[in-house]
VOTORLO-436149 format. One record per residue (C-alpha): residue in three letters; x negated, y negated, z. Coordinates in steps of 0.25 Angstrom, whole numbers, padded with zeros to 4 digits, always signed. Each point is the difference from the previous one (the first is absolute). Layout:
<recs>
ALAXYZ
...
</recs>
This chain:
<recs>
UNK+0204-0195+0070
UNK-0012+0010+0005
UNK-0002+0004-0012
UNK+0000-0013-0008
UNK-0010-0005+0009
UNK-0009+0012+0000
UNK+0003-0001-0016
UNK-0003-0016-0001
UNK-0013+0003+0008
UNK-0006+0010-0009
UNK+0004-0010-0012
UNK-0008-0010+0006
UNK-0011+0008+0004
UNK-0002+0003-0016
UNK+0002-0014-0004
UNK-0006-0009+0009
UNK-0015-0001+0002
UNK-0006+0003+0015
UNK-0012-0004+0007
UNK-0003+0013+0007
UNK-0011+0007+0006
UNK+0005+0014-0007
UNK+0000-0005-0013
UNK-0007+0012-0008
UNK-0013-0005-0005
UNK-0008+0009-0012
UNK-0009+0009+0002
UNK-0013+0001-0006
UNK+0000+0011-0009
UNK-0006+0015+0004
UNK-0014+0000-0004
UNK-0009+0013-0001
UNK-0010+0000+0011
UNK-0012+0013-0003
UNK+0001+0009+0013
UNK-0016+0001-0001
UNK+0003-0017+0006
UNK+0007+0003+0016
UNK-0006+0015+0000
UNK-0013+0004+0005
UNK-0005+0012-0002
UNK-0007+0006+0013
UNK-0008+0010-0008
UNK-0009+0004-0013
UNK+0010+0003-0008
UNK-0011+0005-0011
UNK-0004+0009+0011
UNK+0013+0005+0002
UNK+0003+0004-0014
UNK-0014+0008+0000
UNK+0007+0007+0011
UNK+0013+0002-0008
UNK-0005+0003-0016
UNK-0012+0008+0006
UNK-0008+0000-0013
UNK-0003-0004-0013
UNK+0005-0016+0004
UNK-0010-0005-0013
UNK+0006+0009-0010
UNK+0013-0004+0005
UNK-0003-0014-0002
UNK-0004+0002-0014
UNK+0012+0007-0004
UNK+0008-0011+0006
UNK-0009-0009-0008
UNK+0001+0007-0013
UNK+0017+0001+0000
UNK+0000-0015+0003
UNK-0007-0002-0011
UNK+0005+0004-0011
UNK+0014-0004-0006
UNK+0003+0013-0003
UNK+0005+0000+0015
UNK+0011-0012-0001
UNK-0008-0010+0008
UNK+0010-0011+0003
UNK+0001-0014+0007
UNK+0009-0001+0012
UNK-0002-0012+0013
UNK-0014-0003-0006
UNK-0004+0015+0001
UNK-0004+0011-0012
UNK+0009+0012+0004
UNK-0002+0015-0008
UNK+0011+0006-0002
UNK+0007+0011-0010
UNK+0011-0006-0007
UNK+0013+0007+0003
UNK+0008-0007-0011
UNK-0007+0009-0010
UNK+0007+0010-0007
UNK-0004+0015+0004
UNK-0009+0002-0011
UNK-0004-0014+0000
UNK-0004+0005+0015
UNK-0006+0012-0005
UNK-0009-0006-0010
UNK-0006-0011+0010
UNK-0004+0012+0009
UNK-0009+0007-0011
UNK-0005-0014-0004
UNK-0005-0003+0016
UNK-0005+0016+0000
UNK-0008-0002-0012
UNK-0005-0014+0006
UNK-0004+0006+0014
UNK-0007+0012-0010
UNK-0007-0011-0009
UNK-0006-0006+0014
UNK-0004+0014+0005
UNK+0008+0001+0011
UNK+0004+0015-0003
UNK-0017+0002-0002
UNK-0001+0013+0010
UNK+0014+0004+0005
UNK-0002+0015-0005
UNK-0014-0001-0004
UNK-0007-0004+0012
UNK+0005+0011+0013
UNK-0010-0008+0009
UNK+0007-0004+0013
UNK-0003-0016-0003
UNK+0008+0002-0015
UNK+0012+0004+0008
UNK+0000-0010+0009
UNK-0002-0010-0011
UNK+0011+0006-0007
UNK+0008+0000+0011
UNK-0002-0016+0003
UNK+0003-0003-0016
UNK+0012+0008+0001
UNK+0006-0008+0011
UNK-0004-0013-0004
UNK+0007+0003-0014
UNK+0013+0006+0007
UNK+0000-0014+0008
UNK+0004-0005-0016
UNK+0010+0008-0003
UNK+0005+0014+0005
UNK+0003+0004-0017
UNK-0015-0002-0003
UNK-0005+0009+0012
UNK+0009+0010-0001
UNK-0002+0000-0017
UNK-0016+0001+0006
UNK+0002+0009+0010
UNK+0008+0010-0010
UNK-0012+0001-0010
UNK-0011+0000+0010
UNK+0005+0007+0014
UNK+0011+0009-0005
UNK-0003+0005-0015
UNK-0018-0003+0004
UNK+0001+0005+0013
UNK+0007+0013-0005
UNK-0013+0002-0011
UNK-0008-0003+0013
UNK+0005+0009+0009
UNK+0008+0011-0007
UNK-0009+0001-0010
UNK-0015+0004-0003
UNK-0012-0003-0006
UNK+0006+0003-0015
UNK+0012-0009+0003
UNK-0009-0012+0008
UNK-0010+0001-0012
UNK+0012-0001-0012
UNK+0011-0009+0007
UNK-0008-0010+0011
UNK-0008-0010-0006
UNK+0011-0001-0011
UNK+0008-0003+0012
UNK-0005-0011+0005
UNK-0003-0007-0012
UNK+0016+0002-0004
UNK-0007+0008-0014
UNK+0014+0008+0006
UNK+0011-0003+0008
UNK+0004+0009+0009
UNK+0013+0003+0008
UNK+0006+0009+0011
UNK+0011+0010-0004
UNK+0004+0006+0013
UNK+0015-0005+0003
UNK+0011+0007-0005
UNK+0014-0006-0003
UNK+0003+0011+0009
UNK-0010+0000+0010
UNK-0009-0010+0006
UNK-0006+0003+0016
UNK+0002+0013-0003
UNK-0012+0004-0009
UNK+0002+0015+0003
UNK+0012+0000-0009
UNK-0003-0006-0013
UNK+0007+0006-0010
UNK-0011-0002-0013
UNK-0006+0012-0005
UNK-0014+0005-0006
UNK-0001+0012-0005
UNK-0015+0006-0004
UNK-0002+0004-0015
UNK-0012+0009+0000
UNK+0001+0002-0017
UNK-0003-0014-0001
UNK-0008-0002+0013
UNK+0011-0011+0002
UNK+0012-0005+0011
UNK+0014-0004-0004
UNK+0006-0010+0007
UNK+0016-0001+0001
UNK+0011-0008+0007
UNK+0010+0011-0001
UNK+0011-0008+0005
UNK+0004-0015+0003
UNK-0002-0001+0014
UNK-0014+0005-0002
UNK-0004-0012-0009
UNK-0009-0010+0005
UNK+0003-0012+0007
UNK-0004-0013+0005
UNK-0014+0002-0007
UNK-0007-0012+0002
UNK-0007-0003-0015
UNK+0008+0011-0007
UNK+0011-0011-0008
UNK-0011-0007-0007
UNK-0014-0001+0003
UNK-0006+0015+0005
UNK-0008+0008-0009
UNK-0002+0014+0008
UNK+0008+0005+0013
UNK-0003+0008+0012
UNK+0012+0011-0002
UNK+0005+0007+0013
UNK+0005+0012-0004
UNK+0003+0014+0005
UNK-0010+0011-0005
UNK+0007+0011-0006
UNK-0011+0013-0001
UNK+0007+0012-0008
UNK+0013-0003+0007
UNK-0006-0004+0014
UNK+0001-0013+0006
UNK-0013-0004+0005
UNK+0004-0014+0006
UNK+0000-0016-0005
UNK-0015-0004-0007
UNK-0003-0012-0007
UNK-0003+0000-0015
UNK-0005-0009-0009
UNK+0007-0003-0012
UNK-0001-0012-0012
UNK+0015-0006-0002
UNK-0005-0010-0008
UNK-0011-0004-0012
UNK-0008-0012+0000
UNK+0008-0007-0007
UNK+0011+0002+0010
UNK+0009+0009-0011
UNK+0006+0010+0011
UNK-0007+0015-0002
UNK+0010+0011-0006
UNK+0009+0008+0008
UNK+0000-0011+0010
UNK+0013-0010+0004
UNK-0002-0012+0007
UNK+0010-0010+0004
UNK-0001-0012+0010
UNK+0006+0002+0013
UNK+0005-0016-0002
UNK+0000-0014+0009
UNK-0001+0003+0013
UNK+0002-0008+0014
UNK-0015-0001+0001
UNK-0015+0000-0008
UNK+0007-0002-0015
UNK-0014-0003-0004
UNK-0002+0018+0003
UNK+0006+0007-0012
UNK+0005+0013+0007
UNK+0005+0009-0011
UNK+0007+0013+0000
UNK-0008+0013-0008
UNK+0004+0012-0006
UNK-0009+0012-0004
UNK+0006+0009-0011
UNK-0011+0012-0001
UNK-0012-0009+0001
UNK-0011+0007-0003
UNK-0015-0004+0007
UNK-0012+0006+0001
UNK-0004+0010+0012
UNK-0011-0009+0005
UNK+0010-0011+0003
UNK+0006+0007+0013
UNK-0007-0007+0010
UNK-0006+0012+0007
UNK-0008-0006+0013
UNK+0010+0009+0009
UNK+0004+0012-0012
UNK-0003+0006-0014
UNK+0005+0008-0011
UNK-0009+0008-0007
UNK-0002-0001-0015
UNK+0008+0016-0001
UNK+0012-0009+0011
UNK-0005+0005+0015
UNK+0003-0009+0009
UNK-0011-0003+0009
UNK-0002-0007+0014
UNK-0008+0001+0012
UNK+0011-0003+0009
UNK+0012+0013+0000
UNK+0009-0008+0008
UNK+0011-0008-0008
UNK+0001-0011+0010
UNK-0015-0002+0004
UNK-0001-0002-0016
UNK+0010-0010-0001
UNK-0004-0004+0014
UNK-0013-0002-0007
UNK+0006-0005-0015
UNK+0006-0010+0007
UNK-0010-0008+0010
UNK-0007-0007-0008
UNK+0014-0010-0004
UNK-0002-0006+0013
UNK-0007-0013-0007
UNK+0013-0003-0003
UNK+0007-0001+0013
UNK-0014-0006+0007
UNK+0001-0012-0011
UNK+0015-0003-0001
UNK-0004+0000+0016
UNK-0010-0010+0000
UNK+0009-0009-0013
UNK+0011+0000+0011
UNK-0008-0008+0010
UNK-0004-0010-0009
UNK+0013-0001-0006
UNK+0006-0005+0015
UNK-0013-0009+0001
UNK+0005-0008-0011
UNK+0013+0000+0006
UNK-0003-0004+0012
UNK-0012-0010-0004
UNK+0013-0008-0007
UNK+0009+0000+0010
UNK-0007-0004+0011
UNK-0007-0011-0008
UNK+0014-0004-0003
UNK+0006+0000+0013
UNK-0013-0009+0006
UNK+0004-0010-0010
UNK+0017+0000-0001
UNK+0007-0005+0011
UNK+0014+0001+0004
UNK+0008-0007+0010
UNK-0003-0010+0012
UNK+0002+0003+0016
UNK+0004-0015-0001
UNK+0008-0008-0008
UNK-0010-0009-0005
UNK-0012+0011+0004
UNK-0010+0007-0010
UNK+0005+0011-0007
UNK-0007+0012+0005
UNK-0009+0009-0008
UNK+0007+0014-0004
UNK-0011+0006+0006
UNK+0001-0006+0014
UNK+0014+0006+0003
UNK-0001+0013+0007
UNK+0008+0007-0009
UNK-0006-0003-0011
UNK-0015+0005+0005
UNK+0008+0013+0006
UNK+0005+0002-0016
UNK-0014-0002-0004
UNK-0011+0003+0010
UNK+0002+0013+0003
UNK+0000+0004-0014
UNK-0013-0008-0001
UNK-0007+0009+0012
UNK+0005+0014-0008
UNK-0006-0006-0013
UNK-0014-0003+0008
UNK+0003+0016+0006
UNK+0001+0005-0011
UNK-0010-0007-0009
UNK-0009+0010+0012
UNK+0007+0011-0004
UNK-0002+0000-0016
UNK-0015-0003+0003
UNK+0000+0013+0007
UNK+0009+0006-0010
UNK-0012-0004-0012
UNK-0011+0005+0010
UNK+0006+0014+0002
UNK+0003+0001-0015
UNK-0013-0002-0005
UNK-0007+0008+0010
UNK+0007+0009-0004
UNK-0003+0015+0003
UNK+0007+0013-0004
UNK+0001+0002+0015
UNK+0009-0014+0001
UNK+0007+0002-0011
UNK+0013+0003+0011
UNK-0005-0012+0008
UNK+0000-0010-0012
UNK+0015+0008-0006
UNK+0007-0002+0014
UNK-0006-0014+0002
UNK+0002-0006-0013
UNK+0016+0006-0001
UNK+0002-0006+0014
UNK-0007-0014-0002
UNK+0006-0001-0015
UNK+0013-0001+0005
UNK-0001-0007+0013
UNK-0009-0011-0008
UNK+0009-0002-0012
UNK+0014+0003+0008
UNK-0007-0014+0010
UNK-0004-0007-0014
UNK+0014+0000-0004
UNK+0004-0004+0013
UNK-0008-0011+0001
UNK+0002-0006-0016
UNK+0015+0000+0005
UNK-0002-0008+0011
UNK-0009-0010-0006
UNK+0008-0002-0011
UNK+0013-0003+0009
UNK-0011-0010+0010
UNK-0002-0005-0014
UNK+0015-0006-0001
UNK+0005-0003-0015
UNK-0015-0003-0005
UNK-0002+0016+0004
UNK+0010+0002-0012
UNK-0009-0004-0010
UNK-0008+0007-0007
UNK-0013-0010-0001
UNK+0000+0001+0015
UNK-0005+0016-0002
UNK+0009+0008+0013
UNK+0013+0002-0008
UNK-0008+0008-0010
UNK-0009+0005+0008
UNK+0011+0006+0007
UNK+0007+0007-0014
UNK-0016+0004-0004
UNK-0005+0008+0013
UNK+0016+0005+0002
UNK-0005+0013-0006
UNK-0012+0004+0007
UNK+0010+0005+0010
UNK+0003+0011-0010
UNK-0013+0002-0009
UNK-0012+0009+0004
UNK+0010+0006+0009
UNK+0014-0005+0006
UNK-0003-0004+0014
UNK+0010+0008+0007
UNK-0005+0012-0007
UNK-0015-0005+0005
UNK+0004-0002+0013
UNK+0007+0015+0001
UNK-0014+0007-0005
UNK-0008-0010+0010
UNK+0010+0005+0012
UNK+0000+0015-0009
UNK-0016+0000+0003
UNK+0000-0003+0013
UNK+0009+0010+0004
UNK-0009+0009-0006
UNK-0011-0003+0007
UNK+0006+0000+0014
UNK+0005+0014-0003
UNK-0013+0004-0005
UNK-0007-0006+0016
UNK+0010+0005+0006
UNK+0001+0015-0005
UNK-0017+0000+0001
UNK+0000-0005+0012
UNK-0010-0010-0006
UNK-0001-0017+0005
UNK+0006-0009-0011
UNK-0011-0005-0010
UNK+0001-0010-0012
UNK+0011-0008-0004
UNK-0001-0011+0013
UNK+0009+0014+0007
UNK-0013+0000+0012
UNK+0008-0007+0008
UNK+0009+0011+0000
UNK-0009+0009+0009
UNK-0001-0012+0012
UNK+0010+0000+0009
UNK+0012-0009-0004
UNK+0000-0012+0003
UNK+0009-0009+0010
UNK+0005-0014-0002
UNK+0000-0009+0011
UNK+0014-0003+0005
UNK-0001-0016+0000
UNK-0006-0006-0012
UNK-0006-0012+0003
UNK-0008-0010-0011
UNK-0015+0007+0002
UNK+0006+0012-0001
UNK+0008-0001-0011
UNK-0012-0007-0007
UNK-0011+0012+0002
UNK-0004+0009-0010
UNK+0002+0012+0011
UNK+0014-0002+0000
UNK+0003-0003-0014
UNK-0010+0014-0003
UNK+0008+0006+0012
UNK+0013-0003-0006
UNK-0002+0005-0015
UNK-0007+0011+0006
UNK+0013+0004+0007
UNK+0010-0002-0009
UNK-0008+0009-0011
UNK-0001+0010+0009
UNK+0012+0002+0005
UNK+0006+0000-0014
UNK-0010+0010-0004
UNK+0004+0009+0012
UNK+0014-0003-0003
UNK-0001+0004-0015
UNK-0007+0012+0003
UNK+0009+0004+0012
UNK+0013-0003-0010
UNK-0005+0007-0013
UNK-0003+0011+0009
UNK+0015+0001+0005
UNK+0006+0000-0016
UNK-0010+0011-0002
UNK+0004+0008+0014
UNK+0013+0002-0005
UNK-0003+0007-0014
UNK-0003-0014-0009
UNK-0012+0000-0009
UNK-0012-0009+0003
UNK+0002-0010-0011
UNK+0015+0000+0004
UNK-0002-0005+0013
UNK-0010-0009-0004
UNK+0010-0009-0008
UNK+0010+0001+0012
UNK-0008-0006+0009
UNK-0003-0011-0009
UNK+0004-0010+0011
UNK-0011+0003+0008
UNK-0009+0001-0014
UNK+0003-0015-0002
UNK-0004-0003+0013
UNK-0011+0009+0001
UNK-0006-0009-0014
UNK+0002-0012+0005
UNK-0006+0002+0014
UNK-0013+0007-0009
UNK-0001-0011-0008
UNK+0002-0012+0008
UNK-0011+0006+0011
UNK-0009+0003-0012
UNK+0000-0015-0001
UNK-0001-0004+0013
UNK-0013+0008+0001
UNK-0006-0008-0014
UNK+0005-0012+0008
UNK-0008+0002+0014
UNK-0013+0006-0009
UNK-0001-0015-0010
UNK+0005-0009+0014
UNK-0013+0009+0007
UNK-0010-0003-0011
UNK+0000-0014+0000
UNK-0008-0007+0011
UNK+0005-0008+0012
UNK+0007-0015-0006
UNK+0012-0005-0004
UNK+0002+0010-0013
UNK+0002+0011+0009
UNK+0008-0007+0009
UNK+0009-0003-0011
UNK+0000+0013-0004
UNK+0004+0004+0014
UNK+0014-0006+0000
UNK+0001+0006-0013
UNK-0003+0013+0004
UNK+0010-0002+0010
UNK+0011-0005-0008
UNK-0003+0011-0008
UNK+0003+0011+0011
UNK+0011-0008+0006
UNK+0008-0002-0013
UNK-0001+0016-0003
UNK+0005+0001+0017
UNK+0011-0009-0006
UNK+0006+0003-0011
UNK-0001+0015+0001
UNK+0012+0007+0008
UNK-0008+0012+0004
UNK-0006-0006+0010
UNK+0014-0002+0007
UNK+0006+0011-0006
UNK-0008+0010+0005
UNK-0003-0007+0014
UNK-0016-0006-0003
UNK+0005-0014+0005
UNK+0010-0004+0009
UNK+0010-0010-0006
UNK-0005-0010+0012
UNK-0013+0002-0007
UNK+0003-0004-0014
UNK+0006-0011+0004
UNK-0015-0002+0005
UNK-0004+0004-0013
UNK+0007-0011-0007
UNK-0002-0011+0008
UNK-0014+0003-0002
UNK+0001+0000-0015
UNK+0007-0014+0003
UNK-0014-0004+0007
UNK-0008+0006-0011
UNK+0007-0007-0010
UNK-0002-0014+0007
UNK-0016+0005+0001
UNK+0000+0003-0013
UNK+0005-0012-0006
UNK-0011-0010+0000
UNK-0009+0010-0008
UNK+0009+0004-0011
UNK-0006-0009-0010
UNK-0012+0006+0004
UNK+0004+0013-0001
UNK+0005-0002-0014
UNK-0009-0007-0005
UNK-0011+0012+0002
UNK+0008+0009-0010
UNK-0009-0006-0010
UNK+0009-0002-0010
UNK-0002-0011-0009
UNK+0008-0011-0001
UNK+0003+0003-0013
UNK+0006+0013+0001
UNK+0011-0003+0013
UNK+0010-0011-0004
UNK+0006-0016-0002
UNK+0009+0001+0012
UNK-0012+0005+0009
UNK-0007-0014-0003
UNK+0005-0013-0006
UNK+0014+0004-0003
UNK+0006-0014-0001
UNK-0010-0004-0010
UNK+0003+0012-0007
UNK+0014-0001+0000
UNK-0002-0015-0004
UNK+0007-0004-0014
UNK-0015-0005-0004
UNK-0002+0016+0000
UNK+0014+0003-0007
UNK-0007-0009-0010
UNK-0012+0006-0002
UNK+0005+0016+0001
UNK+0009-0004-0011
UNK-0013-0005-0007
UNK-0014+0008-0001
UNK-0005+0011+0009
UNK-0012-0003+0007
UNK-0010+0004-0012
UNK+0006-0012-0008
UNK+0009+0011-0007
UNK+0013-0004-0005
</recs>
């Protein structure tokens, strides 16, 4: 009977109407509301962006300007905005054309006007500003740019002469050529030492032969070899009447101006790939290519017309040491793109998260910004404070490198391999997360973060794999210690002066203040790299103590190399950090960067094991650490639109879902996709 009653009830309830309270009622429908509406911003955030682009904000804003305007780069309409955008849906070659069409546009407008030409320092901070600004488009574009002008032009430059700067540069820059860089071998990639092409010297004909004498030793992954490039760099190994004399760079034509592929030359297209389809890499092989003497880019060595090998330098490895300095461009730009490739990120997330809401705390409360949840700011904000860090750090990474000195050149090797991998490993980091704080909308392509994430995927590789960087970074300061410690000689260079002060001690109870000042968070870094440093040296010394050569014990102790990179480069940071926070005067833009400083050092205290692992901080004391980060984060919060919004990054180039995303989600804009582009295109 229970149950026919409990039954009759429920029938009754569907059947009959009732007057109650509870009755659901409808909701007005969500509605976009701009963040820009219930955020202030508490500082100059056109200052603030001086701070963090450093220079050349006009010619950036022109470039910006310039790809905005033209068709060529798939303006559309979305949520009442103009978006730019590559189009992904394009096939591969419909991919690769659209890149040489936006190259040749950017070269009709004279934005190429000086890159090899002009060696005064201003000319390489403009090119560095317009560089950025056109990898902020699209990744493909700046890498196809950045092969021509950095890797095949800055080869000419460098490891060439006057004869090679007079034939090859101004044809350069006005794409007369196109040039690519043939160093990586099917069979070797970081390690340049063991290419396996060959050039031998034919002094009947005052010639060099250049040969792929076996599969592996073809070339791959060259970016511009599948279709467009003209002429190549060739890395090769110089063979002198049967001697070896190490890898130099040759200059050979692989193709004639109407793009018919020279004789005794294959080429085939390495394919689709996961990322920058709009870059046709292509795979080469030289069958007894013949070129003439003067195209050995001699800078560093010669061959004489009768085949004598000349050089200043005797020593194999300073040559190659020397050969192979100027390629740091490479790893100081993919540095610099990844910073701005996790801005964009980021800009987009946090914009979207001041603007979605999920949940209520009540049943008929508010839902609650995504941003307003703690743990959506610690997902966020703390990736958002290493971004600002290292924004700092790739300023001082441009600055080192073009000041660059013969007696730097370690400074700028060691630094650039340490900050190129710390800066794209964070990049990828942070696209990750951002597409996930994204939800659903993250997934699509319009909205950038997915494919930014399958773009910048490779800069962990390219230029240099990271691990490997990071092994030569923690390789090079082994060297010097054992250098100060067999002369008896104080550290110097490298940030290692901390090294001849006494070691520092951490206070036993870390309270807010203390966690917070830049005495600790310098105090901690400083001890951590030291200590790994001592412990590398102290461990490689102990393989070597029982009868294991240097470079054997080297790579076991590759644990405390990892640590020892990390520690190098993170402190590196810190240091470019405190020196922009110190340059700007008393006010709220240094307070801001204050608690970003200190989310900074607190998040590196954080997340790395070493400083438990090794004893630095006490478990008690992380948990400070992380209820710090908690405060930091709630701190933080009401500047983040702030703090985005002095990237500097057009509206145009970030995304719908990081403004009006109903609107663009609307079936109005269904319609009008399906109908013209935003040039009245069909």
């Amino acid at each position: 009977m229970e149950r026919v009653s409990w039954r009759t009830q429920v029938l009754s309830n569907h059947l009959l109407p009732r007057q109650s309270a509870s009755l659901l009622s409808p909701n007005p429908c969500l509605e976009f509301s701009p963040p820009e509406l219930s955020e202030r911003f508490s500082f100059d955030i056109i200052e603030m962006r001086n701070l963090l682009d450093a220079h050349n904000l006009p010619d950036r804003d022109w470039i910006f300007g310039l790809m905005v305007q033209s068709k060529l780069f798939n303006p559309l309409q979305s949520g009442g905005r103009v978006f730019v955008s590559p189009d992904y849906n394009q096939s591969m070659e419909q991919q690769r054309e659209m890149t040489m069409k936006r190259i040749e546009y950017l070269l009709d407008n004279g934005v190429f006007k000086g890159w090899l030409t002009d060696n005064g320092i201003e000319a390489a901070w403009r090119k560095f500003a317009l560089f950025e600004a056109i990898g902020i488009y699209d990744h493909s574009l700046a890498i196809k740019i950045g092969v021509h002008f950095h890797l095949w032009g800055g080869a000419i430059q460098f490891f060439g002469t006057k004869r090679h700067h007079d034939a090859w540069l101004k044809k350069t820059e006005n794409y007369a050529i196109r040039g690519c860089f043939a160093m990586s071998e099917l069979g070797h990639g970081s390690n340049v030492r063991g290419i396996e092409t060959v050039t031998k010297y034919d002094s009947s004909t005052g010639e060099f032969i250049i040969n792929t004498p076996c599969e592996s030793a073809q070339k791959y992954w060259i970016g511009g070899a599948a279709k467009h490039a003209t002429h190549a760099i060739v890395f090769s190994q110089l063979d002198i009447n049967g001697k070896n004399e190490g890898v130099h760079g040759f200059i050979a034509q692989i193709r004639d101006s109407d793009g018919n592929i020279c004789p005794n030359i294959r080429i085939a297209d390495c394919g689709h790939k996961l990322c920058l389809n709009g870059v046709d890499n292509g795979r080469i092989w030289f069958d007894n290519v013949r070129i003439p003497r003067e195209n050995l880019l001699n800078s560093v060595a010669d061959v004489s017309v009768e085949g004598k090998y000349l050089s200043a330098t005797e020593d194999p490895d300073k040559r190659f040491g020397a050969f192979m300095a100027p390629l740091t461009s490479g790893r100081v730009t993919i540095a610099v793109a990844a910073v701005y490739s996790a801005k964009i990120g980021l800009a987009i997330a946090i914009r979207y998260s001041l603007t979605r809401r999920a949940f209520s705390l009540t049943p008929n409360g508010p839902e609650i910004q995504l941003l307003d949840y703690p743990s959506h700011q610690k997902r966020l904000l703390p990736l958002l404070a290493k971004t600002y860090a290292m924004s700092f750090a790739a300023i001082e990474l441009k600055k080192i490198y073009v000041k660059r000195t013969p007696e730097s050149v370690k400074t700028l090797h060691i630094v650039s391999s340490a900050f190129k991998a710390t800066l794209t490993w964070h990049n990828m980091r942070s696209l990750q997360e951002c597409r996930e704080a994204c939800g659903g909308q993250g997934v699509k392509t319009e909205n950038r973060v997915g494919q930014l994430i399958s773009d910048f995927d490779v800069q962990s590789t390219f230029e240099g794999d990271n691990n490997v960087l990071m092994q030569q970074v923690s390789k090079a300061l082994l060297a010097e210690y054992v250098v100060a410690k067999k002369r008896n000689k104080p550290f110097k260079g490298l940030g290692l002066e901390h090294m001849n002060d006494a070691c520092p001690v951490l206070p036993s109870k870390l309270t807010s203040p203390i966690l917070r000042s830049c005495q600790f968070q310098t105090d901690a870094f400083c001890l951590r790299e030291r200590d790994l440093l001592n412990g590398l040296a102290a461990e490689v010394s102990q393989y070597e103590a029982r009868g294991d050569s240097k470079e054997y014990a080297f790579i076991q102790s590759f644990l405390l190399a990892e640590d020892l990179g990390r520690a190098f480069s993170e402190k590196a940071i810190l240091r470019c950090f405190i020196e922009a926070e110190n340059s700007v005067p008393s006010g709220s833009i240094k307070n801001v960067l204050g608690l970003l400083r200190s989310m900074y050092a607190l998040i590196c205290l954080e997340e790395d094991a070493s400083f438990l692992r090794y004893g630095y901080l006490s478990p008690e004391n992380l948990a400070s650490v992380r209820q710090e980060v908690k405060k930091l984060c709630s701190e933080i919060r009401p500047h983040a639109l702030a703090l985005v919004s002095s990237f500097g990054i057009p509206d145009a180039f970030l995304a719908p879902v990081a403004y009006n995303w109903v609107e663009s989600n609307s079936w109005s804009s269904v319609q009008q996709k399906e109908g013209t582009n935003v040039d009245g295109s069909a």
